[in-house]
C-alpha positions as CSV (number, residue, x, y, z in Angstrom):
1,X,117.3,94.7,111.0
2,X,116.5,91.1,112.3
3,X,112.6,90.7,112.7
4,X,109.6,88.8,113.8
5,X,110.6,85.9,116.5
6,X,112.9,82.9,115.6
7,X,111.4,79.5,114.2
8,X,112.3,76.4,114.8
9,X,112.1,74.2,111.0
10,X,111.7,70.4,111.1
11,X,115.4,69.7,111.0
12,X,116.2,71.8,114.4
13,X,117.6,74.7,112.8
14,X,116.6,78.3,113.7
15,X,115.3,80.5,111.0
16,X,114.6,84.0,110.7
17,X,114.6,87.0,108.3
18,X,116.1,90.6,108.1
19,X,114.0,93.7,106.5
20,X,117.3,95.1,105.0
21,X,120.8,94.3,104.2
22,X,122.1,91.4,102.3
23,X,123.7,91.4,99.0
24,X,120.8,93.7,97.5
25,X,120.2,95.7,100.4
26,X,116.4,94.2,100.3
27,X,116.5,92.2,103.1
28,X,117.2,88.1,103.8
29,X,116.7,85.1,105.3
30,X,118.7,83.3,107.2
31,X,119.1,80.4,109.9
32,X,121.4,79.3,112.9
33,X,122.5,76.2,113.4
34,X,125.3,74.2,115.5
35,X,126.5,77.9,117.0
36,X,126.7,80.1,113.3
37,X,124.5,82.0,111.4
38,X,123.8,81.5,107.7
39,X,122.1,82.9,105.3
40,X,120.0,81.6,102.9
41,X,118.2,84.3,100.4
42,X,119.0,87.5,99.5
43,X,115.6,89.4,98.3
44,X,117.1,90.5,94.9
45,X,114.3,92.3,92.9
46,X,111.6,94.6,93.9
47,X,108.8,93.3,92.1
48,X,109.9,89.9,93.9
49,X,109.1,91.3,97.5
50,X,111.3,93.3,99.7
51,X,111.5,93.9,103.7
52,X,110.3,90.6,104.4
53,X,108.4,90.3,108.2
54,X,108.5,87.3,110.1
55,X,108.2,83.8,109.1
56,X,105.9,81.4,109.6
57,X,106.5,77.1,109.2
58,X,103.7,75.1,108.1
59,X,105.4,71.7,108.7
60,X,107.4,71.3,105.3
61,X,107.9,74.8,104.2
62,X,108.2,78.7,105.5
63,X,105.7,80.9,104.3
64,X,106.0,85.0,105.1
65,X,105.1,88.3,103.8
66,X,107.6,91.4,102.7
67,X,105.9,94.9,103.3
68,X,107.1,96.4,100.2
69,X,107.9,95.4,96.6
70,X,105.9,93.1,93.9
71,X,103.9,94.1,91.5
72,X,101.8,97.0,93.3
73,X,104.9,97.5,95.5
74,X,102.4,97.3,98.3
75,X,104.0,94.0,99.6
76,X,103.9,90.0,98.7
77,X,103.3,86.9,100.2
78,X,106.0,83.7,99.3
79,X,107.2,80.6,100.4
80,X,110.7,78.9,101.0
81,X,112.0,75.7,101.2
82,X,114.5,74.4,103.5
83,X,117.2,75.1,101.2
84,X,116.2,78.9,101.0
85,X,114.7,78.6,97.2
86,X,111.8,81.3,97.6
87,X,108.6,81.3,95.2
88,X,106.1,84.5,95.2
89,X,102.8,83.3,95.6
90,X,100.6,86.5,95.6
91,X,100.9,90.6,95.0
92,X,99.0,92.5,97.4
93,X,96.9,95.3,95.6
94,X,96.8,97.6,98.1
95,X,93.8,99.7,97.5
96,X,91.6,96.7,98.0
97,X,93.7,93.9,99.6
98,X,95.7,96.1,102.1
99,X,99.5,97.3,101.3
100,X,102.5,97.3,103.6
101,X,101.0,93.7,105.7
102,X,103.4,93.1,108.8
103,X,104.1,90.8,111.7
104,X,104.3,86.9,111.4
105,X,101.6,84.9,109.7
106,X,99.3,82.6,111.2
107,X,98.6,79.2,110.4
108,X,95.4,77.9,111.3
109,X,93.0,75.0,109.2
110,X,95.4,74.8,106.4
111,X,95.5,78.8,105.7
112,X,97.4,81.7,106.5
113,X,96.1,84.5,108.5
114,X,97.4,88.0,108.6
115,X,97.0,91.9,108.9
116,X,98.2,94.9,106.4
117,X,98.7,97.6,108.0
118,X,97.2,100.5,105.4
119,X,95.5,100.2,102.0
120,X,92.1,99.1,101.8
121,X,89.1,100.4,100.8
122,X,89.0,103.0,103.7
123,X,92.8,103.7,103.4
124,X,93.3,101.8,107.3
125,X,94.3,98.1,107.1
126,X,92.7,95.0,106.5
127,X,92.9,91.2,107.7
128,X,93.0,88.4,104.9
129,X,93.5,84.8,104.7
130,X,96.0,83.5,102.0
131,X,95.5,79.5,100.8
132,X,99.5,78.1,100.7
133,X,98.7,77.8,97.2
134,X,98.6,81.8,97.4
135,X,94.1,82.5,97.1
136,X,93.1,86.0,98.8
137,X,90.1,86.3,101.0
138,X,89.5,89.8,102.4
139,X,88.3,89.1,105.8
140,X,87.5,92.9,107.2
141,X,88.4,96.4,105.9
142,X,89.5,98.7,108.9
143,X,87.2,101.6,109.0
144,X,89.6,103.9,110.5
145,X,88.0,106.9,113.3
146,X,85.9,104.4,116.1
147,X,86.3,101.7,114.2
148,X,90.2,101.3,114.7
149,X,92.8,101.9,111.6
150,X,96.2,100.5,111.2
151,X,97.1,97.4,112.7
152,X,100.6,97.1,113.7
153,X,101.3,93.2,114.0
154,X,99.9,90.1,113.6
155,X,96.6,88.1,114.7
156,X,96.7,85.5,118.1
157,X,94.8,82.5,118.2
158,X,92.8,82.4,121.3
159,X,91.3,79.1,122.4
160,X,87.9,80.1,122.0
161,X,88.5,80.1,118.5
162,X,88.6,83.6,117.6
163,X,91.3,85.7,116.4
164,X,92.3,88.7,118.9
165,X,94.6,91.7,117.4
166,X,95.1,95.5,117.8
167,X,95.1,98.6,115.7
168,X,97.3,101.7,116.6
169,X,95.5,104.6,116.5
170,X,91.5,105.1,116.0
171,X,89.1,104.4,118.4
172,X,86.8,106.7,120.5
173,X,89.8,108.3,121.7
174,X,92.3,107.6,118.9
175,X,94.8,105.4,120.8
176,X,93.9,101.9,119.4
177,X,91.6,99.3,119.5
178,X,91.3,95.7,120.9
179,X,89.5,93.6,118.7
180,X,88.4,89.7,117.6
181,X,87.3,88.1,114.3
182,X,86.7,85.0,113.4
183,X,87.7,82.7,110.0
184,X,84.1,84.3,108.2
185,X,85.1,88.0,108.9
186,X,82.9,88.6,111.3
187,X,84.5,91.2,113.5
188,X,83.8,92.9,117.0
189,X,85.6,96.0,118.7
190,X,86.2,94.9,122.0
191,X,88.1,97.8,123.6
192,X,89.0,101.3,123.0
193,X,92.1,102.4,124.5
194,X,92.6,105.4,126.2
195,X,96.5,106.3,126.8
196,X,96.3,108.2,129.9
197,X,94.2,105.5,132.0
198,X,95.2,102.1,130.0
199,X,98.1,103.2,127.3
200,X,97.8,104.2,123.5
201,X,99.3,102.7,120.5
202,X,99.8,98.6,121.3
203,X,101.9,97.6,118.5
204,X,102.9,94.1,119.6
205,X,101.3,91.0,119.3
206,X,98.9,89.7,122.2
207,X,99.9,86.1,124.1
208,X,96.9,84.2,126.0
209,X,98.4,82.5,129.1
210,X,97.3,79.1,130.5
211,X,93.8,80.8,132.2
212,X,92.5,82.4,128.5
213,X,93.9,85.6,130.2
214,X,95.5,88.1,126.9
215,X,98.3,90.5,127.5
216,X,100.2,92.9,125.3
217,X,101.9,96.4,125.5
218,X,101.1,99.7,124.2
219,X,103.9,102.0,123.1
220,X,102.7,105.3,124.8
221,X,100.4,106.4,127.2
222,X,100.0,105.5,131.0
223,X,100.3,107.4,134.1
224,X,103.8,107.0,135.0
């Protein structure tokens, strides 16, 4: 189970991660180089982190998050070095940090932005920032109903400068919600879907294209 898109470390090689599998059946990381695959970690302990999501490369190291496992079992957040030795840098406490966080991180002014997808103070997901040294700052706490609950992947960097993402269900009509926030947590709902007219439940990540223009996909709903 391969996930979150490739990346490309400083030496060339291509690097990537699996949510299961490997020697513990915890998931691994691995990286493809000069036409074979290798891999690098095998997630051996559950209070370590296990079902690691995508990774992320800040220039000298990777940095991710598994959606399970650590302390809480609500997830972790780690680093690696180019030679696969992986440190754990933070527990997630689900009821007020978020548990299960997903999708690739993003790096942005030396931290690490991110979304869990439940946990939180109203049970729906939250978005954070994590320091590479591993320091928590709870950036907005889903409200879940209109407000939009359980976001499904990570945040895009538009070039205004705010953070755009999506939640899977709530909303006026429960199909999801397009929203932005920016690095102080202040948050706006910008769109409720509605799965007949404009689909229901986007769960991948939004791209902007050369005009400031976002795109994504919902799973369901459209008129076809």
């Amino acid at each position: 189970n391969p996930v979150g898109k490739p990346v490309v470390a400083s030496d060339g090689s291509i690097w990537s991660g699996a949510r299961s599998g490997g020697a513990n059946n915890f998931g691994t990381i691995f990286r493809y180089e000069m036409g074979s695959v290798e891999k690098v970690h095998d997630f051996s302990l559950p209070l370590s982190g296990s079902a690691p999501e995508g990774l992320t490369f800040n220039g000298t190291a990777f940095y991710g998050v598994t959606s399970t496992g650590g302390k809480f079992n609500t997830g972790v957040f780690y680093s690696a070095d180019l030679a696969g030795n992986r440190t754990k840098l933070h527990d997630f406490e689900g009821v007020v940090e978020g548990q299960n966080p997903n999708g690739s991180l993003l790096f942005s002014n030396d931290l690490f932005y991110g979304t869990a997808r439940f946990g939180g103070e109203n049970q729906a997901g939250t978005i954070y920032s994590l320091s590479p040294e591993g320091d928590f700052n709870l950036l907005h706490v889903f409200e879940g109903g209109d407000g939009g609950e359980f976001p499904h992947s990570g945040l895009c960097l538009h070039s205004d400068g705010w953070f755009y993402g999506t939640t899977i269900s709530g909303g006026m009509f429960g199909d999801g919600i397009l929203y932005r926030i920016d690095e102080e947590g202040n948050f706006e709902k910008l769109h409720d879907f509605f799965g007949f007219f404009d689909g229901a439940s986007p769960q991948a990540g939004l791209a902007e294209d050369n005009e400031g223009k976002l795109y994504g996909v919902t799973e369901e709903g459209g008129t076809a």
